[in-house]
LODREN-97856 format. One line per field, with one value per atom (N, C-alpha, C, O): residue in one letter; atom name; residue number from 1; x, y, z. Coordinates in steps of 0.05 Angstrom, whole numbers. Atoms other than C-alpha are relative to their C-alpha. Layout:
BEGIN
rest A;...
atom CA;...
nr NUM;...
X X;...
Y Y;...
Z Z;...
//
This chain:
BEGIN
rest X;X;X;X;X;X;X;X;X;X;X;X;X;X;X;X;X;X;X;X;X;X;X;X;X;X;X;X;X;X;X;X;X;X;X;X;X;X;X;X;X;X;X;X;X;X;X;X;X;X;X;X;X;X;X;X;X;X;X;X;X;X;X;X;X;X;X;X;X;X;X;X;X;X;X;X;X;X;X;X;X;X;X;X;X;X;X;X;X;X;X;X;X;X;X;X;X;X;X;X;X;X;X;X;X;X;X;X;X;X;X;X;X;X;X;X;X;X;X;X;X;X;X;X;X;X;X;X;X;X;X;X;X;X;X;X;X;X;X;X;X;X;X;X;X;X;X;X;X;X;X;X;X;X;X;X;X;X;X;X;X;X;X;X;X;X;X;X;X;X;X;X;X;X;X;X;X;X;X;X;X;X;X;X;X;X;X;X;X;X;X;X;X;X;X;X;X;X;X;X;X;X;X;X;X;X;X;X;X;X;X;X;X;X;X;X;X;X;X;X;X;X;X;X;X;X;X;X;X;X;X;X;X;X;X;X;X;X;X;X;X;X;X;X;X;X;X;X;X;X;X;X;X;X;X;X;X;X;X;X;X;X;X;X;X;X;X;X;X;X;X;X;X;X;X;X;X;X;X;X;X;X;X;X;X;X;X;X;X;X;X;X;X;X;X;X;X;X;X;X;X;X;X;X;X;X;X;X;X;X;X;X;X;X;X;X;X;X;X;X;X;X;X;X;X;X;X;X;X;X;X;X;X;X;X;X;X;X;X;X;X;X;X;X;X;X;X;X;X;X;X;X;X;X;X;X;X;X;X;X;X;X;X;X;X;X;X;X;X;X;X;X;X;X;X;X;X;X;X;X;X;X;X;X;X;X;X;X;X;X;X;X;X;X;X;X;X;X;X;X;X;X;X;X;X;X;X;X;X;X;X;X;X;X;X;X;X;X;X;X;X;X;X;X;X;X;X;X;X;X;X;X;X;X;X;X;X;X;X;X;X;X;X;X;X;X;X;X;X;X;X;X;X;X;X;X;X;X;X;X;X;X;X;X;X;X;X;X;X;X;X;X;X;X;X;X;X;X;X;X;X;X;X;X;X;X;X;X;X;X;X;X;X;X;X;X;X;X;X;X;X;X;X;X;X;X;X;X;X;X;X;X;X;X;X;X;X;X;X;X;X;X;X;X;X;X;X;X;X;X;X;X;X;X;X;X;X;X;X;X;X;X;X;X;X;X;X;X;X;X;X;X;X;X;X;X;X;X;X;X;X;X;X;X;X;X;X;X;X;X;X;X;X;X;X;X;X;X;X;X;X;X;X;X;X;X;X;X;X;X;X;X;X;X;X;X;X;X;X;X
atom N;CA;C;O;N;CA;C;O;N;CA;C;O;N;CA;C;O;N;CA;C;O;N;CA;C;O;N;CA;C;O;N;CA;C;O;N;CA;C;O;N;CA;C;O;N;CA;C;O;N;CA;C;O;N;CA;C;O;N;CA;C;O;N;CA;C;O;N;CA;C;O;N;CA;C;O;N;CA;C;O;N;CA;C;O;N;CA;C;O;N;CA;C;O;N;CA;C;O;N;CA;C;O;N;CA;C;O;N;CA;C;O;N;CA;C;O;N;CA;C;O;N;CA;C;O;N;CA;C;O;N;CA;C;O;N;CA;C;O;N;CA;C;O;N;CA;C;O;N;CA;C;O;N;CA;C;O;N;CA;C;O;N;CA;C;O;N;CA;C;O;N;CA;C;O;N;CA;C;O;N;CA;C;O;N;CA;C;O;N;CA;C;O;N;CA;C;O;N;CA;C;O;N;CA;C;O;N;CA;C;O;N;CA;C;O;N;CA;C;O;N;CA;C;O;N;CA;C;O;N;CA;C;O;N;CA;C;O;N;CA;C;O;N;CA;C;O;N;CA;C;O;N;CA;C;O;N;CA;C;O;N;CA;C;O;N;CA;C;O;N;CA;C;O;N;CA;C;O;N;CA;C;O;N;CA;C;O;N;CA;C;O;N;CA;C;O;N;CA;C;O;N;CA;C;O;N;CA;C;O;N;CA;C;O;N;CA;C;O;N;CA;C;O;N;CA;C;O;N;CA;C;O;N;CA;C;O;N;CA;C;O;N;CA;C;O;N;CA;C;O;N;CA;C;O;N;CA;C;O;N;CA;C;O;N;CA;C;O;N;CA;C;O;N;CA;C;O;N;CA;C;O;N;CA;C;O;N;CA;C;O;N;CA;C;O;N;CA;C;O;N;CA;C;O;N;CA;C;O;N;CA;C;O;N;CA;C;O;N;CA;C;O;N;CA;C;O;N;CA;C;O;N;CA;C;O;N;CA;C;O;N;CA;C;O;N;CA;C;O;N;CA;C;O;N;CA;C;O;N;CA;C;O;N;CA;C;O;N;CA;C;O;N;CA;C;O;N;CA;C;O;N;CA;C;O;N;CA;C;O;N;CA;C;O;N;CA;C;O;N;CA;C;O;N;CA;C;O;N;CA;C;O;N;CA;C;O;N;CA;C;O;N;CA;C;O;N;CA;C;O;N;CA;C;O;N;CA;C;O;N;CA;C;O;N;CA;C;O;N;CA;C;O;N;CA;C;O;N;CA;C;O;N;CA;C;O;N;CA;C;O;N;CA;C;O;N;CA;C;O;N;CA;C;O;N;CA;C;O;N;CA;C;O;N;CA;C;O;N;CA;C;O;N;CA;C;O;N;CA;C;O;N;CA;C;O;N;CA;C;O;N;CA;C;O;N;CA;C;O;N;CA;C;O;N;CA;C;O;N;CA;C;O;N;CA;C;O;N;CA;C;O;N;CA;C;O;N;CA;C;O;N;CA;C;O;N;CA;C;O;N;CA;C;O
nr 1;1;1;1;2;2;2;2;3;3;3;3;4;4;4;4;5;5;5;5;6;6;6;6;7;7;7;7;8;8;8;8;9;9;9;9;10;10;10;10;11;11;11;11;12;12;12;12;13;13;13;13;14;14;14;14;15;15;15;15;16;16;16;16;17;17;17;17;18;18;18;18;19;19;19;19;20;20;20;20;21;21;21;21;22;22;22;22;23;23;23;23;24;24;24;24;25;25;25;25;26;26;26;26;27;27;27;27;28;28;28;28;29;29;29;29;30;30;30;30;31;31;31;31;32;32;32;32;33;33;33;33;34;34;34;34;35;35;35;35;36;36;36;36;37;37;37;37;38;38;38;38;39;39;39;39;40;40;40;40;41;41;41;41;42;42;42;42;43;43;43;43;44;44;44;44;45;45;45;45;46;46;46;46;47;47;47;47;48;48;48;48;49;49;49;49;50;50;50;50;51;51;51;51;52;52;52;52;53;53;53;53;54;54;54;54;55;55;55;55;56;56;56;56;57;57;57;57;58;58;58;58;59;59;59;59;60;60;60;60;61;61;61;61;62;62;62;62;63;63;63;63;64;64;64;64;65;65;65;65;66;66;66;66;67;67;67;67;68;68;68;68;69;69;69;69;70;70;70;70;71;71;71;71;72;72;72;72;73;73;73;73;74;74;74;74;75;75;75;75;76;76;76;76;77;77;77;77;78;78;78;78;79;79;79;79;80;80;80;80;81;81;81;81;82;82;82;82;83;83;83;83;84;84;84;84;85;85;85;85;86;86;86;86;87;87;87;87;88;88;88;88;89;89;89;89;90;90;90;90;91;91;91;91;92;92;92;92;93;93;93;93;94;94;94;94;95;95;95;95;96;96;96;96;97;97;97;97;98;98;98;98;99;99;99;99;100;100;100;100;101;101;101;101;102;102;102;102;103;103;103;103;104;104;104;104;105;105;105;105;106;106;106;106;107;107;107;107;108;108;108;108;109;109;109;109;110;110;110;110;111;111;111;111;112;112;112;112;113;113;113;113;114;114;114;114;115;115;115;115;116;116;116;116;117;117;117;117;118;118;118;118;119;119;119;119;120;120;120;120;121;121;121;121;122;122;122;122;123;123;123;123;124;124;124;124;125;125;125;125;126;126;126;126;127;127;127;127;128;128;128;128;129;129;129;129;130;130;130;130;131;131;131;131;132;132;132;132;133;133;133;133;134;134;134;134;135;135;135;135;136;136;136;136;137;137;137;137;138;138;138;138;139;139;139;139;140;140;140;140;141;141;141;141;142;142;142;142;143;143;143;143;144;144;144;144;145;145;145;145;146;146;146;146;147;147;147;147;148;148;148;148;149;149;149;149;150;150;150;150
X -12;5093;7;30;-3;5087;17;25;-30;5141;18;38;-25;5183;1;25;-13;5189;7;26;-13;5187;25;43;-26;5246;17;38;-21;5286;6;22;3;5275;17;36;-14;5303;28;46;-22;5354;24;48;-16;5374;13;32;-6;5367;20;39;-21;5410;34;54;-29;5471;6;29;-11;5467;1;6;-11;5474;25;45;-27;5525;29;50;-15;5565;5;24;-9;5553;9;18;-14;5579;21;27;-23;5635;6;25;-1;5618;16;20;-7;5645;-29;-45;15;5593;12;32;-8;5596;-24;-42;22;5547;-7;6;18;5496;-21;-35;24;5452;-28;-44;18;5397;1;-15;-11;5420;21;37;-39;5481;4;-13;-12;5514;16;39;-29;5551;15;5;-21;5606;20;36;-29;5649;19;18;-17;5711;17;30;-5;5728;-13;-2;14;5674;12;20;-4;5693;-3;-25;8;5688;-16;-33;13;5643;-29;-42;16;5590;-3;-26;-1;5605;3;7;3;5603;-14;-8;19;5535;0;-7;2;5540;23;17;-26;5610;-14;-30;4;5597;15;39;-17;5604;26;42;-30;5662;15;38;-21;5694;11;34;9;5678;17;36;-16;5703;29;44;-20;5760;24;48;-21;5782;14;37;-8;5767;24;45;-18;5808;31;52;-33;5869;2;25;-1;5857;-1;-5;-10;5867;25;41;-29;5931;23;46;-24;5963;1;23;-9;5949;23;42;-17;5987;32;46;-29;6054;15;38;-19;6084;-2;17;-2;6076;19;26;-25;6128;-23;-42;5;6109;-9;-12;9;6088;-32;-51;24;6033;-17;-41;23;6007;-10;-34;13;5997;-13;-36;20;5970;-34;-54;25;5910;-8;-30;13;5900;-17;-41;1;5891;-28;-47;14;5846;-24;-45;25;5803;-9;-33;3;5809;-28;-51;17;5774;-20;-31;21;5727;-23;-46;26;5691;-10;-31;6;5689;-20;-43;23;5656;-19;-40;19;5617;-31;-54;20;5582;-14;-38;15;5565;-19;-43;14;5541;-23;-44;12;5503;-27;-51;9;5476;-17;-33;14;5452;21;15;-17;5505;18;31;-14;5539;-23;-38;26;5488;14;38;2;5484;-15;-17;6;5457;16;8;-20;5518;18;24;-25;5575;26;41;-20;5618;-11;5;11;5575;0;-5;-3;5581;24;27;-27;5655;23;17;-24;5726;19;22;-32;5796;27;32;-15;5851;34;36;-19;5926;23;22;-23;5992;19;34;-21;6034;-17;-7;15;5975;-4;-18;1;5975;22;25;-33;6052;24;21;-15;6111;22;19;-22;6174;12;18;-18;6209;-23;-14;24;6148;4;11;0;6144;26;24;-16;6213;-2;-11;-9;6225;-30;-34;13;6159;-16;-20;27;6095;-16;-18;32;6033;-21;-26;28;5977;-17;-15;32;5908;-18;-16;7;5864;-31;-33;31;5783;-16;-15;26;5727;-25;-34;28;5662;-17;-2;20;5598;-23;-40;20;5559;-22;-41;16;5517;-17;-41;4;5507;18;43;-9;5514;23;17;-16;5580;19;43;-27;5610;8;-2;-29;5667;10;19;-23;5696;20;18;-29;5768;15;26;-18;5798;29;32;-26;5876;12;15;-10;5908;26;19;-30;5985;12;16;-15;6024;31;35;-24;6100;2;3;-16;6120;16;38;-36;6167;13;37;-22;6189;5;-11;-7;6227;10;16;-12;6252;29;46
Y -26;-2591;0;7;1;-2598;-27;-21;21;-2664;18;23;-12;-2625;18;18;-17;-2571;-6;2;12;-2617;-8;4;16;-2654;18;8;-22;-2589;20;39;-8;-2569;-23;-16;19;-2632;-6;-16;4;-2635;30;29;-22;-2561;3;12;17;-2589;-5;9;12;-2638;14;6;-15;-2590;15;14;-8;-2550;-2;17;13;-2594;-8;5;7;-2623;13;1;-19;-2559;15;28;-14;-2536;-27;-22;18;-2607;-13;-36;8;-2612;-20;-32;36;-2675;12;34;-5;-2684;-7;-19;14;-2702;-9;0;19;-2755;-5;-19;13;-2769;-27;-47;32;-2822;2;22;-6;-2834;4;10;-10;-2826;36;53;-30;-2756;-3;-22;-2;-2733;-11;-6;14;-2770;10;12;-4;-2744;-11;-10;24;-2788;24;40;-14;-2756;-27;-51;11;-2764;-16;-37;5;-2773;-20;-26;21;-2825;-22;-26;23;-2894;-20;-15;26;-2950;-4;3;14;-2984;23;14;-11;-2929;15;18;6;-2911;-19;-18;29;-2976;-9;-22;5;-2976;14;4;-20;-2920;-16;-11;4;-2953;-30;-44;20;-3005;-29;-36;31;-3082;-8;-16;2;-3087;18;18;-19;-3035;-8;-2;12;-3066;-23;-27;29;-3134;7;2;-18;-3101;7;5;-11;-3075;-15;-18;35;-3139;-11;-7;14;-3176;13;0;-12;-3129;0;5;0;-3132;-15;-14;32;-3206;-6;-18;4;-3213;11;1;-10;-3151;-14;-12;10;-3192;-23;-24;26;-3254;8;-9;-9;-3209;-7;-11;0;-3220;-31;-39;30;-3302;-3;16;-2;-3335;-11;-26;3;-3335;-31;-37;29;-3409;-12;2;0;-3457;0;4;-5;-3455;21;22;-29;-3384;-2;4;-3;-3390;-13;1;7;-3435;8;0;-21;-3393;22;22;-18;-3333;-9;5;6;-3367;-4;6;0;-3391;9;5;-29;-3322;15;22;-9;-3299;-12;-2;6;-3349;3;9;-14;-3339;28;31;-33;-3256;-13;-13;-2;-3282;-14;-1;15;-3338;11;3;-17;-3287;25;28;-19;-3234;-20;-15;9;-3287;-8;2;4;-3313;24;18;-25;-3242;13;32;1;-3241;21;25;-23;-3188;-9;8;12;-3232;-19;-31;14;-3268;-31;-32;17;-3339;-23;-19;23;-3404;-25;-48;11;-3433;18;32;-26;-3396;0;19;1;-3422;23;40;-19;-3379;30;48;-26;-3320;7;25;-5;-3322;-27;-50;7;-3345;6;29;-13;-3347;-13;-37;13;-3359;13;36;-1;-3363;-19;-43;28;-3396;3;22;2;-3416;7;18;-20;-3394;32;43;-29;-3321;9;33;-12;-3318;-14;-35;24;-3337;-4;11;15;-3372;28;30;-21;-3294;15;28;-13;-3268;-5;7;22;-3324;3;9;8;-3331;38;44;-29;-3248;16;40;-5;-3248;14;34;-18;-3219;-16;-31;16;-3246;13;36;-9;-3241;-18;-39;14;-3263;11;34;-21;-3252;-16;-40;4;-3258;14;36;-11;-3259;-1;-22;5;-3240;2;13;-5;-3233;14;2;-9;-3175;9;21;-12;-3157;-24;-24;28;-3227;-27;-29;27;-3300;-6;3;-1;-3319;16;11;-16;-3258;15;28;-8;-3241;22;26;-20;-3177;-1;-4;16;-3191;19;40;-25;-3164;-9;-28;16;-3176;21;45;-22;-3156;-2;-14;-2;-3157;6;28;-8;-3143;-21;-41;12;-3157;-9;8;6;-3204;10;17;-10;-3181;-17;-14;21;-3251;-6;-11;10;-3264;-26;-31;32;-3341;7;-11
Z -7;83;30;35;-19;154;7;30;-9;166;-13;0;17;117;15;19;-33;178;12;25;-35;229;-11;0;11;192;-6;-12;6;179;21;19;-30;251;15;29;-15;279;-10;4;14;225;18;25;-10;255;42;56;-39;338;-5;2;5;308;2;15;9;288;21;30;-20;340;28;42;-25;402;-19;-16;12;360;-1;2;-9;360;28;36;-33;434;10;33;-7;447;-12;-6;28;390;2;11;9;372;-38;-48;30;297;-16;-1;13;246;-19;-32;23;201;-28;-19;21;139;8;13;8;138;-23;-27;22;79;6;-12;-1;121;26;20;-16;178;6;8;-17;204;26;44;-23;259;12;3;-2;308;25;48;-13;341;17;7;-18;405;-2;0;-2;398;28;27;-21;466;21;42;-7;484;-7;-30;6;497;-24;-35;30;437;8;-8;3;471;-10;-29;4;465;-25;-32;30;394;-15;-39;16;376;-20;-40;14;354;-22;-44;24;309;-28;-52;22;264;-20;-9;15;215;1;0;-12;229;-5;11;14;185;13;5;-9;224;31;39;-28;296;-4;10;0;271;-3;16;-1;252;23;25;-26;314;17;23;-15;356;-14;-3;19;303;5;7;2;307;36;43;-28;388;9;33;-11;393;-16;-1;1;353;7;7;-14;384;27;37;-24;452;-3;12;7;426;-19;-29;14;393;26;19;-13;462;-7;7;5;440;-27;-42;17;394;-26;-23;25;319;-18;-41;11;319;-13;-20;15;290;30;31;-27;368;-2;-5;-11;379;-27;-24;13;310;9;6;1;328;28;34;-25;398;-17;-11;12;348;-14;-10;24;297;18;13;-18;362;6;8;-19;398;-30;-27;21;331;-18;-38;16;311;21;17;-18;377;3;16;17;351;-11;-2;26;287;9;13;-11;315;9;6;-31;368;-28;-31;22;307;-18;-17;6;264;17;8;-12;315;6;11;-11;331;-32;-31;23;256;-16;-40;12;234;-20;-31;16;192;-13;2;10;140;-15;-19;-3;122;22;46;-19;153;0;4;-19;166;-6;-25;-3;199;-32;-37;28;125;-15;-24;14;94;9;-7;-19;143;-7;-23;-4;154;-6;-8;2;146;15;22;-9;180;-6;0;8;157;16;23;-16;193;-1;3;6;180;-13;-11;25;122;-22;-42;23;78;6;-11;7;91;12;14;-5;119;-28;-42;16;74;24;44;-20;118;9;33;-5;111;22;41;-18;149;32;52;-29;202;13;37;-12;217;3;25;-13;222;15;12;-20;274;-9;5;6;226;-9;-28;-3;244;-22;-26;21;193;-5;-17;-3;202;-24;-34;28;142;6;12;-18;164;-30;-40;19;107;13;23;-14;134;-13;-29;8;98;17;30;-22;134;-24;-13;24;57;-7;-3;18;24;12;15;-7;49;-24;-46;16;12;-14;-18;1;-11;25;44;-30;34;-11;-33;4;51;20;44;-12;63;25;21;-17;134;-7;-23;-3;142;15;10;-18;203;1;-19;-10;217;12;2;-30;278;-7;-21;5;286;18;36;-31;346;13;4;-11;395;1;-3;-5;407;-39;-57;34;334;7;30;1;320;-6;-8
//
């Protein structure tokens, strides 16, 4: 009886700093979370879910490389730029397996472009990570259009 106060007391703290600081709240399965909008990434960071983080990185290393031409170079800059991402998560335990094959994937090229893609300048990187279970992969796939076209 007495946690079940304190816990409906802190649950109510909770809400209302949240509203004299109009944060949004979000659900978590275990309290409400609440994430300003106006706060930097890096400090909501912790709160978003790995897959969401990798995510971002991922789409924030191929938009650096759209000003690069649609080749197999800038592809294996891209594939590098992003295996040192996954690398550094696996490493960091956020990605499971004991070896990074088992963690993650990237893939870049003529397997996830077809020639109409490549030649009219749309990059697509397609990244399996395993942040649940060694082996199964949930599939990112990012796409950005070059400016430089062939």
């Amino acid at each position: 009886m007495k946690y079940s106060i304190m816990l409906v007391l802190v649950m109510l703290s909770i809400k209302s700093m949240a509203q004299q600081t109009k944060l949004i709240l979000k659900d978590s399965p275990i309290l409400k979370v609440g994430i300003d909008n106006n706060a930097p990434i890096r400090q909501t960071a912790a709160l978003l879910p790995v897959e969401v983080t990798i995510e971002n990185e991922l789409n924030k290393i191929v938009a650096a490389y759209t000003n690069q031409p649609n080749t197999a170079a800038t592809w294996i800059q891209i594939k590098a730029a992003a295996n040192v991402v996954l690398y550094r998560y696996f490493r960091d335990g956020k990605l499971l397996g004991t070896k990074k094959e088992q963690a993650y994937y990237i893939m870049m090229g003529p397997a996830t472009m077809t020639a109409t893609d490549i030649t009219n300048g749309k990059m697509i990187l397609i990244a399996g990570i395993a942040p649940n279970k060694p082996g199964e992969f949930m599939i990112i796939k990012v796409t950005k259009k070059s400016v430089i076209e062939m």
